[in-house]
C-alpha positions in Angstrom: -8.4 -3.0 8.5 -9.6 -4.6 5.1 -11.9 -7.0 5.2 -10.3 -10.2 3.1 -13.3 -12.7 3.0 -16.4 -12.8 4.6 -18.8 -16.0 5.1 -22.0 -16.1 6.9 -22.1 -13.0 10.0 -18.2 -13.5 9.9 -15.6 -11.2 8.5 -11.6 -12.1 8.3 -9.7 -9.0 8.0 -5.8 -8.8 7.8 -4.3 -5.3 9.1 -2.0 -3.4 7.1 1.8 -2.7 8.2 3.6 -1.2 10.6 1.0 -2.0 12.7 0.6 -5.8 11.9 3.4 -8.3 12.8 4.4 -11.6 12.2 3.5 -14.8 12.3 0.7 -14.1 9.5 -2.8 -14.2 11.2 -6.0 -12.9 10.5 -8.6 -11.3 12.7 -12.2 -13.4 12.5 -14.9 -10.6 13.4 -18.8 -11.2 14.2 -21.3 -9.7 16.1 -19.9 -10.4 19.5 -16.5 -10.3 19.3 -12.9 -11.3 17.7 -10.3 -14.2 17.7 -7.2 -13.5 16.1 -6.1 -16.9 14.5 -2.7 -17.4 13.3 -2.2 -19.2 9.6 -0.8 -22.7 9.3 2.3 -22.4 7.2 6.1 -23.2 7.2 5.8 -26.1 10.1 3.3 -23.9 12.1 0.0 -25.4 13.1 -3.0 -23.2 13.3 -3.4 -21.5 16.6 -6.4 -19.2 18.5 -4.0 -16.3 20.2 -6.8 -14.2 20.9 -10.6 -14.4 21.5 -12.7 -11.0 22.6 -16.0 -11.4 23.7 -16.6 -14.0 20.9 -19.0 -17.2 22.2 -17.4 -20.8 22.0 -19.5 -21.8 19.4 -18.7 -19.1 16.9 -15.0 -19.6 17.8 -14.7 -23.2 16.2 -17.0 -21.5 13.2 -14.0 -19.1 12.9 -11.4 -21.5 13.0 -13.2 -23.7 10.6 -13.5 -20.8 8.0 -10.1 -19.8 8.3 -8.4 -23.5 7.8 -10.9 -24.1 5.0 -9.4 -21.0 3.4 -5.4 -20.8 5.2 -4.1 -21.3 1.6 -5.7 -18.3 -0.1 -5.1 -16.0 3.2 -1.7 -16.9 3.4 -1.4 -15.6 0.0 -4.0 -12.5 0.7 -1.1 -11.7 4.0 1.9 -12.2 1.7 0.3 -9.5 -0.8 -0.2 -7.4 1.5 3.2 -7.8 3.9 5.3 -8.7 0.9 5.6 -12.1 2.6 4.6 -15.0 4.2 6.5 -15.1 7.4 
């Protein structure tokens, strides 16, 4: 699991294949927990599937960070799937 970008106590990490699947997301990691967030892109809104022990407050943090960034990490997921979807 690479770690793609990390701000603050928070690291985004985007698995490698076959065991990643689409939609392209991204796992937010901290100290308590994870949320898996899935990346806006091609008439998808960004969406929380997943949260693991991670506190409210450091939720929204994650989904800040990763819609602050969804352009680059949707490029980060294509180089690593070979694409976007």
């Amino acid at each position: 699991m690479p770690t793609v970008l990390r701000v603050g106590a928070f690291r985004v990490l985007i698995l490698f294949p076959p065991r990643e699947h689409s939609p392209p997301h991204v796992h937010v990691v901290n100290a308590d927990g994870v949320a898996v967030i899935y990346l806006a892109g091609h008439g998808r809104p960004q969406r929380t599937d997943r949260i693991e022990g991670m506190k409210s407050p450091d939720v929204r943090k994650a989904e800040r960070i990763v819609r602050e960034n969804a352009a680059w990490l949707l490029e980060k997921w294509g180089a690593i799937h070979g694409n976007q979807d």
